[in-house]
Backbone as CSV, one residue per row, in Angstrom:
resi,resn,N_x,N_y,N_z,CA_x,CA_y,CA_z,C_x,C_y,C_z
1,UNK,-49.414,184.563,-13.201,-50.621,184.740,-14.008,-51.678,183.747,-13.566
2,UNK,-52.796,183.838,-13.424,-53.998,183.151,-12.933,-54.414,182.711,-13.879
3,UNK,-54.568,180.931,-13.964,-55.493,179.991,-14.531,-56.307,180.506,-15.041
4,UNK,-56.834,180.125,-15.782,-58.097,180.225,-16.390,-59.199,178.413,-15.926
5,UNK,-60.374,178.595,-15.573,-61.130,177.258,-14.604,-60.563,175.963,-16.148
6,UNK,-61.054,175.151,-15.416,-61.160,174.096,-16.545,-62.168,172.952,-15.447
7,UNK,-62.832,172.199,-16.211,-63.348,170.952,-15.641,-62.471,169.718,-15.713
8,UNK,-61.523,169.611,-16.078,-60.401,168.694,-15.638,-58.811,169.232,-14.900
9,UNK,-58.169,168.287,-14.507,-57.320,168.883,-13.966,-55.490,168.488,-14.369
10,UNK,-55.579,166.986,-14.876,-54.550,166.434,-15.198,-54.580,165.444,-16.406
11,UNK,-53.514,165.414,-17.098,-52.499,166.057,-16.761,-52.367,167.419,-17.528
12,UNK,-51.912,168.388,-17.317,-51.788,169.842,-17.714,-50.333,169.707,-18.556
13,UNK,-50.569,170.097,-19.463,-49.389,170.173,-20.660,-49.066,171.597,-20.998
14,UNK,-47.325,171.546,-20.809,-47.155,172.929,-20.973,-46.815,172.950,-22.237
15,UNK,-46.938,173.866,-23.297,-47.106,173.826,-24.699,-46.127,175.262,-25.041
16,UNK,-45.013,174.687,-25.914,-44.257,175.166,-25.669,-43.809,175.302,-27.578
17,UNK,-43.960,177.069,-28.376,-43.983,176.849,-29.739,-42.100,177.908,-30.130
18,UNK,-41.238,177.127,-30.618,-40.234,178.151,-31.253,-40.346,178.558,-32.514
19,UNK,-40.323,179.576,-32.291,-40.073,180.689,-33.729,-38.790,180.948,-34.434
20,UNK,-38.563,181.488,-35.602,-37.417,182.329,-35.756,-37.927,183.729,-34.991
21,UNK,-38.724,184.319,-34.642,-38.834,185.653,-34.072,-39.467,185.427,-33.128
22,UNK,-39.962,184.398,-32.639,-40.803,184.140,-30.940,-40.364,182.934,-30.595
23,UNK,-40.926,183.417,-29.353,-41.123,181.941,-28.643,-42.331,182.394,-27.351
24,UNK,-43.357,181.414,-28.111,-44.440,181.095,-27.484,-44.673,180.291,-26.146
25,UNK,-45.577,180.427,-24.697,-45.982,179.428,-24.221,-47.356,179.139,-23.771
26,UNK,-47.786,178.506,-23.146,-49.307,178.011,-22.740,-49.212,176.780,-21.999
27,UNK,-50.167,176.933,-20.889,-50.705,175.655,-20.718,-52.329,175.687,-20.713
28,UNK,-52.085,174.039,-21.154,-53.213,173.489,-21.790,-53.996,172.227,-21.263
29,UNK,-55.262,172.294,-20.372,-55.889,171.244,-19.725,-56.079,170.128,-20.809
30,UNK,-56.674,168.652,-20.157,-56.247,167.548,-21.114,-57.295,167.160,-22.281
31,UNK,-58.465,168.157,-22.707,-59.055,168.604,-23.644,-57.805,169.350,-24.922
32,UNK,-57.101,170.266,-24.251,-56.893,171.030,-25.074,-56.951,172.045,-25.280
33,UNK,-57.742,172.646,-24.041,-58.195,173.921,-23.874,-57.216,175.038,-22.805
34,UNK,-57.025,176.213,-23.490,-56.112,177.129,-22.937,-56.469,176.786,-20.856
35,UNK,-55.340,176.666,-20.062,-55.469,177.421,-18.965,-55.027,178.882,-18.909
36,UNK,-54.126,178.858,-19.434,-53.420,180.428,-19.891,-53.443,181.544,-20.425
37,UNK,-53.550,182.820,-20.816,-53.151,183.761,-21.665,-51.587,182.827,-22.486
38,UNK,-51.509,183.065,-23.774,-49.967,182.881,-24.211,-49.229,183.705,-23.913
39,UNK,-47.653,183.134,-23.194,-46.653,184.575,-23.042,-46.024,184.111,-24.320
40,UNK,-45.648,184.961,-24.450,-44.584,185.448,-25.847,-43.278,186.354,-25.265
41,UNK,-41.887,185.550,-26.207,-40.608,186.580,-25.631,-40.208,186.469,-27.323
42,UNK,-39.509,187.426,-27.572,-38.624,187.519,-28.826,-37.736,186.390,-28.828
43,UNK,-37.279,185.511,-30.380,-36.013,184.457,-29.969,-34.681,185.607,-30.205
44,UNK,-33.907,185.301,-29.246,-32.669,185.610,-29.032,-31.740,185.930,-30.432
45,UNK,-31.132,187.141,-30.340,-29.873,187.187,-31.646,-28.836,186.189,-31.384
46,UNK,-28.272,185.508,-32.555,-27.709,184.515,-32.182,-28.559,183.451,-31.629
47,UNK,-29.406,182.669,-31.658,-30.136,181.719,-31.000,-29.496,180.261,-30.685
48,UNK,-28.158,180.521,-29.760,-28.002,179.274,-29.647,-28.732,178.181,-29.127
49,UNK,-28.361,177.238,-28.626,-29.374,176.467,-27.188,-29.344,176.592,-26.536
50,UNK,-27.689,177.705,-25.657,-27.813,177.797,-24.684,-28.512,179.192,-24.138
51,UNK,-28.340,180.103,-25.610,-29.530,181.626,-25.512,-30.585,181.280,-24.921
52,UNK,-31.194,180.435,-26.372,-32.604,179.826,-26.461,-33.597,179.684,-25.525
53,UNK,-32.460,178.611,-24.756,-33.072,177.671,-23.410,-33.460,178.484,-22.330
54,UNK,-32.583,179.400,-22.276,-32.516,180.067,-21.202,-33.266,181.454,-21.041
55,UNK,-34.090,181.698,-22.254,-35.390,182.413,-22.290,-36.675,181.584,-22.219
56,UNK,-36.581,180.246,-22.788,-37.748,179.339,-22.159,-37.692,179.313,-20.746
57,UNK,-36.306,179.082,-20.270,-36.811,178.794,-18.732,-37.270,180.424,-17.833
58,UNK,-37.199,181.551,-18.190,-38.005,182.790,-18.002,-39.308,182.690,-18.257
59,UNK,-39.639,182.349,-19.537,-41.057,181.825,-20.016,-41.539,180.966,-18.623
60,UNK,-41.374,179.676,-18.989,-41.330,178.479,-18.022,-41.929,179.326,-16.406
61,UNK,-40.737,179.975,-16.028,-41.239,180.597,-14.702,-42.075,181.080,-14.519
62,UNK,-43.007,181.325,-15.500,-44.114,182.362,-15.428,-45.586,181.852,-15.382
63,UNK,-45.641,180.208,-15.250,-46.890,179.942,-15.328,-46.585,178.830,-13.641
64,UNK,-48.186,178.225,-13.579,-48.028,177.306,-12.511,-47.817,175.502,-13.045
65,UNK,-48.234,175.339,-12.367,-47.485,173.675,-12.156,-47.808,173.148,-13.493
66,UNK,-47.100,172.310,-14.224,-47.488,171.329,-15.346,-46.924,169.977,-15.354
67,UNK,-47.386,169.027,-15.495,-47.335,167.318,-15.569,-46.498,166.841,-17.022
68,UNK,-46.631,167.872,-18.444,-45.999,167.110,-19.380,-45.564,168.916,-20.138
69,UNK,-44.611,168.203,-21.076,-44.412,169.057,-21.893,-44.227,168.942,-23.443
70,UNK,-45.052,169.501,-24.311,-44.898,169.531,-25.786,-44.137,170.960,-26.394
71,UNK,-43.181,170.450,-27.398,-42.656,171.371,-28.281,-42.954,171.582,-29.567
72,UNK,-42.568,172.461,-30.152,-42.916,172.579,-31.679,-41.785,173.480,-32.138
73,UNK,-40.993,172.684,-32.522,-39.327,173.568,-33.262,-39.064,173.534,-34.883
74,UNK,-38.684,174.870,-34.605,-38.316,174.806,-36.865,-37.608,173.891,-37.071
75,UNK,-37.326,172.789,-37.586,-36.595,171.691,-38.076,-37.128,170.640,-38.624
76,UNK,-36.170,169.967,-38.414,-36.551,168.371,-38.832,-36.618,167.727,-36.936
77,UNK,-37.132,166.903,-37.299,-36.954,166.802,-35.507,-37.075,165.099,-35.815
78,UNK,-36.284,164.357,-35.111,-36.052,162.417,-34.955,-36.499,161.995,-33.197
79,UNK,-37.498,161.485,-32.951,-37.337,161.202,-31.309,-36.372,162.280,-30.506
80,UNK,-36.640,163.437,-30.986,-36.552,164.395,-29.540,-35.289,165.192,-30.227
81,UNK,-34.643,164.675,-31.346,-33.031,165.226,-31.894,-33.375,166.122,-32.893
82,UNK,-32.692,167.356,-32.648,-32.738,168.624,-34.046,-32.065,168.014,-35.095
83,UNK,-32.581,167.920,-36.068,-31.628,167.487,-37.287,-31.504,169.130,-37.841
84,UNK,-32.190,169.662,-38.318,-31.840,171.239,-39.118,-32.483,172.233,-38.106
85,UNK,-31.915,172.906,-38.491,-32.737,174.342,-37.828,-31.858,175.937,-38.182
86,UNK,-32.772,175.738,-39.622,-32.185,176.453,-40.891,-32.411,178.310,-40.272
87,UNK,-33.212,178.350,-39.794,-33.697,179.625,-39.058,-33.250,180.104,-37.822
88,UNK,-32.061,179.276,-37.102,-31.806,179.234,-35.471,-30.261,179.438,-35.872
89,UNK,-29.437,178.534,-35.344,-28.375,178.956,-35.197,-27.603,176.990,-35.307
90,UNK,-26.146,176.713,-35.978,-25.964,175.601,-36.695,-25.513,174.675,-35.521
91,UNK,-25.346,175.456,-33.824,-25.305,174.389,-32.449,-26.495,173.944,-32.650
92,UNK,-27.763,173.751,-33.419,-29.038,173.066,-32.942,-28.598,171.408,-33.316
93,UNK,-27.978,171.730,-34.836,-27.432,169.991,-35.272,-27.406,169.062,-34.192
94,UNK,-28.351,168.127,-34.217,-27.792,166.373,-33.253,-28.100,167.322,-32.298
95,UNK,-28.108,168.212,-31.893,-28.722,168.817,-30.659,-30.407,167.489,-29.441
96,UNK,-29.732,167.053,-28.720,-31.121,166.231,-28.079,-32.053,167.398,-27.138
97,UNK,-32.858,168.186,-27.680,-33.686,168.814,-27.109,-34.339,168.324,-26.346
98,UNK,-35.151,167.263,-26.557,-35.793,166.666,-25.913,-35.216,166.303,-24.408
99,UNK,-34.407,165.366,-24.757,-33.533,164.579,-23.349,-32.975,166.337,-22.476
100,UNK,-32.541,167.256,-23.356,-32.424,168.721,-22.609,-32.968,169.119,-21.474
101,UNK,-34.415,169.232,-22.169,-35.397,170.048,-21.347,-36.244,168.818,-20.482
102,UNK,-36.243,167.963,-20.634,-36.368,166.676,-19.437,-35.293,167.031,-18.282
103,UNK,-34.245,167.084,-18.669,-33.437,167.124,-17.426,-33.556,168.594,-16.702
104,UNK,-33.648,169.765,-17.528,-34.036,170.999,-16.621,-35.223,171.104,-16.122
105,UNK,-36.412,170.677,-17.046,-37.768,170.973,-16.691,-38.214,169.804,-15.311
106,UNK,-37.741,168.650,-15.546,-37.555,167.617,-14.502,-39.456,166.901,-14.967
107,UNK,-39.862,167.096,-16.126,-40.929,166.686,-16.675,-41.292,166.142,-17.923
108,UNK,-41.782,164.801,-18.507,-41.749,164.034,-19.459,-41.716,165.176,-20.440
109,UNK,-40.793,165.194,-21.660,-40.847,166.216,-22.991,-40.716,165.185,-24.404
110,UNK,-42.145,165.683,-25.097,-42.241,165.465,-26.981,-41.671,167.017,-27.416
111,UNK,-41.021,166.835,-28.459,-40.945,167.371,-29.142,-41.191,167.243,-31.349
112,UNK,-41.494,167.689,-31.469,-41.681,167.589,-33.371,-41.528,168.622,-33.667
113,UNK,-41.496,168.921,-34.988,-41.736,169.694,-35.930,-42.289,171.476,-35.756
114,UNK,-42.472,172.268,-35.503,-43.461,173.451,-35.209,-44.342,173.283,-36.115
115,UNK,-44.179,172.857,-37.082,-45.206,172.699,-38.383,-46.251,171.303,-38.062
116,UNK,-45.398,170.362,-37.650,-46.426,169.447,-37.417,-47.316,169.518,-36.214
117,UNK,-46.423,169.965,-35.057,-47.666,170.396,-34.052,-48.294,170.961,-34.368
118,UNK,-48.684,172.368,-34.627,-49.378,173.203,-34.888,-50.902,172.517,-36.311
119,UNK,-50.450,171.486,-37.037,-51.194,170.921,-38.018,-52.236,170.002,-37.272
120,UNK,-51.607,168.992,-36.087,-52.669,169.132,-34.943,-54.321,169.350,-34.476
121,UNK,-53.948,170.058,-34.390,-54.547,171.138,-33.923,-55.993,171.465,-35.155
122,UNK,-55.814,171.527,-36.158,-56.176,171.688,-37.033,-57.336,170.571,-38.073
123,UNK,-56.113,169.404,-38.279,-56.412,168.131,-39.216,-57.652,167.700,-38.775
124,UNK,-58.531,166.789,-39.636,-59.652,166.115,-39.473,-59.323,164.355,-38.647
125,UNK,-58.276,164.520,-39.446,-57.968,163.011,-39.322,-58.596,162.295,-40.291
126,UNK,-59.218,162.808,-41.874,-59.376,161.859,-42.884,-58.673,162.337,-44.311
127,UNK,-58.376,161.177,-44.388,-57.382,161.220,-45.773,-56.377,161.669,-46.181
128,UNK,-55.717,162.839,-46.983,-54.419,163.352,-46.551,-54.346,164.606,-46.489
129,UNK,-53.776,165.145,-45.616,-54.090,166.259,-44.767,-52.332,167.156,-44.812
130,UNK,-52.136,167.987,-45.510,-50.869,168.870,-45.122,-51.116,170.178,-44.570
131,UNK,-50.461,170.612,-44.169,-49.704,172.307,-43.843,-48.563,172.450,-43.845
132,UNK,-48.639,174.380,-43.902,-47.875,174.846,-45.225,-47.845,176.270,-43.695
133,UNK,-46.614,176.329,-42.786,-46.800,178.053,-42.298,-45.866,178.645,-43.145
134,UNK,-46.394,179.529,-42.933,-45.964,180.888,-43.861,-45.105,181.974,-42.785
135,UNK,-43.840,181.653,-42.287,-43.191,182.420,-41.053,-42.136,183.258,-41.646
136,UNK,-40.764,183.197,-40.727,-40.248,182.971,-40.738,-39.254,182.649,-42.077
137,UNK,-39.373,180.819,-42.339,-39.295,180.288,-43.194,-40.585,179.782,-43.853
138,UNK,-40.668,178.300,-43.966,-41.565,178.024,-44.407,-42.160,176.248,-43.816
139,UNK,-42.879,176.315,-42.828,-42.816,175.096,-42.758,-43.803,174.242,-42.782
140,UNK,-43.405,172.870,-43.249,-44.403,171.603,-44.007,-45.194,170.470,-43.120
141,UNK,-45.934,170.018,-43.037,-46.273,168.606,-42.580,-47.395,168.110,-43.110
142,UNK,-47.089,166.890,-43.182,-48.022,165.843,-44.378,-48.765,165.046,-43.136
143,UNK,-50.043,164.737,-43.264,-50.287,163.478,-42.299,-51.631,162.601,-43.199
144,UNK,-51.464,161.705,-42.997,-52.760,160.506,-43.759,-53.556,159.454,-42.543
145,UNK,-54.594,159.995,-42.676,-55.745,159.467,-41.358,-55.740,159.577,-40.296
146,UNK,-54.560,160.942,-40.085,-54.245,161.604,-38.886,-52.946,161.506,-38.414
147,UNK,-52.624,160.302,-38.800,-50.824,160.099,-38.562,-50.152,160.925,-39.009
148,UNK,-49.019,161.647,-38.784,-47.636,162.250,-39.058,-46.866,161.193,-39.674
149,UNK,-46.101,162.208,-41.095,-45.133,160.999,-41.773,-44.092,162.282,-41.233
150,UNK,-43.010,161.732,-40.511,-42.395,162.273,-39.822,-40.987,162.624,-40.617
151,UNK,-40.232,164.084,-40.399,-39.361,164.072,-41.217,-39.388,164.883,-42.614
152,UNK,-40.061,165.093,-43.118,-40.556,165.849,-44.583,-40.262,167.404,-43.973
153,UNK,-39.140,167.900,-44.988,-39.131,169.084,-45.076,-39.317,169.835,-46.048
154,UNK,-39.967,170.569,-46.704,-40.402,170.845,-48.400,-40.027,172.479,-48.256
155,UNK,-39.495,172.949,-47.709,-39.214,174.109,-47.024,-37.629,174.776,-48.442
156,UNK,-36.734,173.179,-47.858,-35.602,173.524,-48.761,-35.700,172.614,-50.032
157,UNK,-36.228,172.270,-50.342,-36.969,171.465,-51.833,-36.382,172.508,-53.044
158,UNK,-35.651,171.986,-53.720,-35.586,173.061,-55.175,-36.790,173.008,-55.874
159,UNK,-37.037,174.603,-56.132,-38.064,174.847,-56.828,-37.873,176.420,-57.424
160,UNK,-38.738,176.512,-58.896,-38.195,177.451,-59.823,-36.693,178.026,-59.989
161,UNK,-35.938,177.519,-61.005,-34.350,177.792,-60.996,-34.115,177.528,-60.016
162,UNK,-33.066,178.452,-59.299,-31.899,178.042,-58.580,-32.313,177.633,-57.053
163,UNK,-33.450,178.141,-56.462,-33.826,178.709,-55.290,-35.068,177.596,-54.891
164,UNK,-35.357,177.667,-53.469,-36.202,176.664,-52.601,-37.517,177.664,-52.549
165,UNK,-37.822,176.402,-52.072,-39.676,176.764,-51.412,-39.494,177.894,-50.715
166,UNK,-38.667,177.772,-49.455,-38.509,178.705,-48.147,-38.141,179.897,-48.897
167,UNK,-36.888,179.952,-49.680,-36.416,181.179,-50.431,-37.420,181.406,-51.271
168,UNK,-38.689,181.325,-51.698,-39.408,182.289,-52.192,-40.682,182.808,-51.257
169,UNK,-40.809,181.902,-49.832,-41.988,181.626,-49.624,-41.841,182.659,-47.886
170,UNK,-40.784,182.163,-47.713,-39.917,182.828,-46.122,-40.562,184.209,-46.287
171,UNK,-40.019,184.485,-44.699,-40.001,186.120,-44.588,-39.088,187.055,-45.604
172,UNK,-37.907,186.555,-46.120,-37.240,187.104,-46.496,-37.808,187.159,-48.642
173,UNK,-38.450,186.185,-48.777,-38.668,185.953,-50.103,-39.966,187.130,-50.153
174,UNK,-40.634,187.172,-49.123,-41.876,188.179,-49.207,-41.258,190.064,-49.375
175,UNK,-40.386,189.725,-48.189,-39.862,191.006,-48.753,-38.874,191.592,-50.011
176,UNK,-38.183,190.092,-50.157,-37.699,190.567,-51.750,-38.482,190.658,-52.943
177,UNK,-39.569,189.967,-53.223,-40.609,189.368,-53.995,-41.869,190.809,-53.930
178,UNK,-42.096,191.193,-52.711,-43.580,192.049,-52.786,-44.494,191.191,-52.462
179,UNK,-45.434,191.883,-51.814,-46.387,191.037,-51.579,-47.287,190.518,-52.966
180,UNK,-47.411,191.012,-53.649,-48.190,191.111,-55.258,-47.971,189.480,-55.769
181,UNK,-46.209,189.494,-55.827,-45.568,188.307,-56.554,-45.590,187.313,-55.492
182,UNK,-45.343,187.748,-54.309,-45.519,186.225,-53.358,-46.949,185.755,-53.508
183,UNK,-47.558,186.168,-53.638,-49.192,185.732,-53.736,-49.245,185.064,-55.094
184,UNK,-48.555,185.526,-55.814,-48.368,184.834,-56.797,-47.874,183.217,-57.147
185,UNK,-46.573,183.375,-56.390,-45.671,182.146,-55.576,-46.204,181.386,-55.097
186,UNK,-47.600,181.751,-53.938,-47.592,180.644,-53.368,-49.006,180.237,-53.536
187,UNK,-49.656,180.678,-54.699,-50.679,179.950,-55.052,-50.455,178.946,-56.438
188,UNK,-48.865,179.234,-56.970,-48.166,178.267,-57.592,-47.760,177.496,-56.454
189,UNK,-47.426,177.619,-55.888,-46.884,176.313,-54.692,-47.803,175.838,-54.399
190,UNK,-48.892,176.080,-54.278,-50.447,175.172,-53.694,-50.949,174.662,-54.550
191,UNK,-50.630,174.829,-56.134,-50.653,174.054,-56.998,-50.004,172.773,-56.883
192,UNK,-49.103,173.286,-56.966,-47.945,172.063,-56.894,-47.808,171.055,-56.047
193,UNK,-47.831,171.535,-54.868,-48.122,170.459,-53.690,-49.560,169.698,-54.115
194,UNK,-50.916,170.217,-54.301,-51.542,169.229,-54.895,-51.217,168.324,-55.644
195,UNK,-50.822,168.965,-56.723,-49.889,168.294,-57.756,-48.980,166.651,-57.253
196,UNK,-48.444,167.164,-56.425,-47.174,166.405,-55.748,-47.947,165.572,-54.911
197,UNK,-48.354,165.952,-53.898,-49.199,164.793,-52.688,-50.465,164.643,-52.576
198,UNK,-51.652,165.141,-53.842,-52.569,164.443,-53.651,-52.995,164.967,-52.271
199,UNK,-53.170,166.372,-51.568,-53.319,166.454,-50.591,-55.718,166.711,-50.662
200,UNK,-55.750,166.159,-49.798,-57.845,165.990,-49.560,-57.914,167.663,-49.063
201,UNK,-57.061,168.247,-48.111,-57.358,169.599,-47.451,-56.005,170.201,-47.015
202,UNK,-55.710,171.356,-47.315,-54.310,172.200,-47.006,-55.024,173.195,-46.247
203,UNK,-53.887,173.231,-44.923,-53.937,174.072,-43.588,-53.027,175.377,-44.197
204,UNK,-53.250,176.581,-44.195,-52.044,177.763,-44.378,-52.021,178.223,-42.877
205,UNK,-50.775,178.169,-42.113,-50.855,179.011,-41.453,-49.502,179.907,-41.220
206,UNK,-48.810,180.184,-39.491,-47.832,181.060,-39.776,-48.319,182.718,-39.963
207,UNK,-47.443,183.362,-39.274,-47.569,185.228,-39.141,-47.936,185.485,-40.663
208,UNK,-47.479,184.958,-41.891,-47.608,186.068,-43.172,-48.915,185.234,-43.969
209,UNK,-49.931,184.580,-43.279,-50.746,183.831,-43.947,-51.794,184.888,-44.173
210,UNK,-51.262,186.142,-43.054,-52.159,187.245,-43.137,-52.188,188.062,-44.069
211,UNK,-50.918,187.595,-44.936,-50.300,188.498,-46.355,-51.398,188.051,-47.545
212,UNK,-52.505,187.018,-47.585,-53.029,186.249,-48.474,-54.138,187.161,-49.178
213,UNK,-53.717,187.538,-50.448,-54.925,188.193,-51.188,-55.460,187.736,-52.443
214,UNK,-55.759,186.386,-52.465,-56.820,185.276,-53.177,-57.517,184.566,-52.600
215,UNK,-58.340,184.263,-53.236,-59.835,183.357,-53.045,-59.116,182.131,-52.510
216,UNK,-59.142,181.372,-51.687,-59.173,180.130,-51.206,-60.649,179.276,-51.986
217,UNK,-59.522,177.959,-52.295,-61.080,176.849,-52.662,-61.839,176.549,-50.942
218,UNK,-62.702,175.699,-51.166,-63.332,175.398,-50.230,-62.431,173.819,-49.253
219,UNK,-61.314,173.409,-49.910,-60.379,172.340,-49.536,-59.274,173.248,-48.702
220,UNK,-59.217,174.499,-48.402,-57.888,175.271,-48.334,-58.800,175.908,-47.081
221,UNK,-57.690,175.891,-45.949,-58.239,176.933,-45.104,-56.837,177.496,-44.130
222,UNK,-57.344,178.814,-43.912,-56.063,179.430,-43.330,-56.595,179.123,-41.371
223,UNK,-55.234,178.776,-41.175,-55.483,178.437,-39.555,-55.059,179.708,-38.574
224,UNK,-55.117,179.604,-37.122,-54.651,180.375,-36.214,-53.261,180.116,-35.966
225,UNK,-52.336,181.424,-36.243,-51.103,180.980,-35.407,-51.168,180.274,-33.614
226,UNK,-52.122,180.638,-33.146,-52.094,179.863,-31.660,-51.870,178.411,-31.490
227,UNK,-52.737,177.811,-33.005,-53.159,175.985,-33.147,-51.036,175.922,-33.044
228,UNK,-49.986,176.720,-33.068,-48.593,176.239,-33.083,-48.787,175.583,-31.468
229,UNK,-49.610,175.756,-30.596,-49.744,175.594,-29.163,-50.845,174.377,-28.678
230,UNK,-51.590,175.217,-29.540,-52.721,173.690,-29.378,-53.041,172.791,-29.658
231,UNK,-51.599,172.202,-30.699,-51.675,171.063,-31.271,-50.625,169.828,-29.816
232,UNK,-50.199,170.410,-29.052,-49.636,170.184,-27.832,-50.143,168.598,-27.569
233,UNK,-51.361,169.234,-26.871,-51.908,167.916,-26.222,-52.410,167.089,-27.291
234,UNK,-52.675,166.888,-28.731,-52.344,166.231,-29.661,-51.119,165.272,-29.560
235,UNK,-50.043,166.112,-29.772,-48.674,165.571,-29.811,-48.518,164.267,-29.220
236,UNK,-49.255,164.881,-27.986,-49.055,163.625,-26.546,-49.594,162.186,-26.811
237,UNK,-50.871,162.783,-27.764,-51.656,161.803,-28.037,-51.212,160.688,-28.978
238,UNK,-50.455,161.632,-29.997,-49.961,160.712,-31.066,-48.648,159.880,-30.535
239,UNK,-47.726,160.963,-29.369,-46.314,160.317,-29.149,-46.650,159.647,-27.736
240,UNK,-47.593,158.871,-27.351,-47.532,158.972,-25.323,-45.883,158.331,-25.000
């Protein structure tokens, strides 16, 4: 696939987003700005790491040269280690992704959150700043003056009776719920999270943000699923 020009040249970050139902890639000059079209492949049934990996590196083959690499994975993510990955498959546990795809890609790799990259992309960098995608599952990130508080998952949080955020908020809660009552759900949840963190501006993003049929305040804005990519060269910025 042919570049797209850029006025810089290095370093080029390949930007790299997992889904429960995709997996995204791009590269991205050191602005931030697409060189690429995004390829997109379905994630694998069964998604182990070794499925997984091995449709990134198909992805991977398909673009030209890159200097760094950023991830964005459903989980909890510690310096480069899967802690959950409630949407994938239970080999992700203690899984070192990071140190992984360093040794195949043979190129420096961050990895975080999919939720927090993608927030990135987005944030002002004043005051406190969350997002909320709407996928899949459901995933969170908090940041204050631009920093990432790293680790926060509000996804599996008990909330109303028996059941979590994700279980009402997920792909699967939309289709048990209706779209009518999830709209319902999760403009109680955007309550609440105010409620809870005092948040200055909430990011919605994620495939079902497109499901949204209420007024947004003027503090609330729905983002691009792409910013899961272009919060990349961010990442770099925050993790060098």
């Amino acid at each position: 696939m042919a570049a797209k020009t850029s006025d810089e040249k290095s370093p080029v970050t390949l930007c790299v987003d997992v889904g429960g139902t995709g997996l995204k890639i791009m590269l991205l000059d050191p602005r931030g700005k697409p060189l690429t079209d995004r390829l997109r492949t379905p994630t694998p049934e069964q998604p182990t790491p070794q499925r997984l990996l091995a449709e990134l590196d198909k992805l991977k083959d398909q673009v030209a040269g890159f200097d760094r690499v950023a991830v964005g994975f459903p989980g909890v993510i510690k310096r480069g280690v899967v802690y959950t990955a409630a949407n994938l498959h239970p080999q992700w546990v203690e899984f070192n992704l990071q140190a992984e795809l360093e040794k195949r890609w043979k190129r420096p790799v961050r990895v975080a959150n999919d939720a927090a990259v993608q927030g990135y992309a987005a944030i002002q960098g004043n005051g406190v700043e969350m997002i909320l995608t709407l996928g899949t599952g459901l995933g969170s990130a908090i940041y204050t003056e631009g920093r990432l508080c790293p680790g926060m998952e509000l996804a599996h949080h008990p909330w109303l009776k028996d059941k979590t955020y994700e279980d009402y908020l997920g792909k699967r809660g939309l289709k048990r719920e209706g779209a009518k009552r999830w709209n319902k759900l999760l403009t109680k949840a955007i309550e609440q999270t105010a409620a809870t963190f005092n948040w200055d501006r909430l990011y919605l993003g994620g495939g079902n943000a497109k499901e949204i049929r209420f007024q947004l305040s003027d503090t609330i804005k729905v983002i691009s699923n792409q910013d899961g990519l272009l919060g990349g060269v961010a990442l770099w910025k925050h993790n060098p």
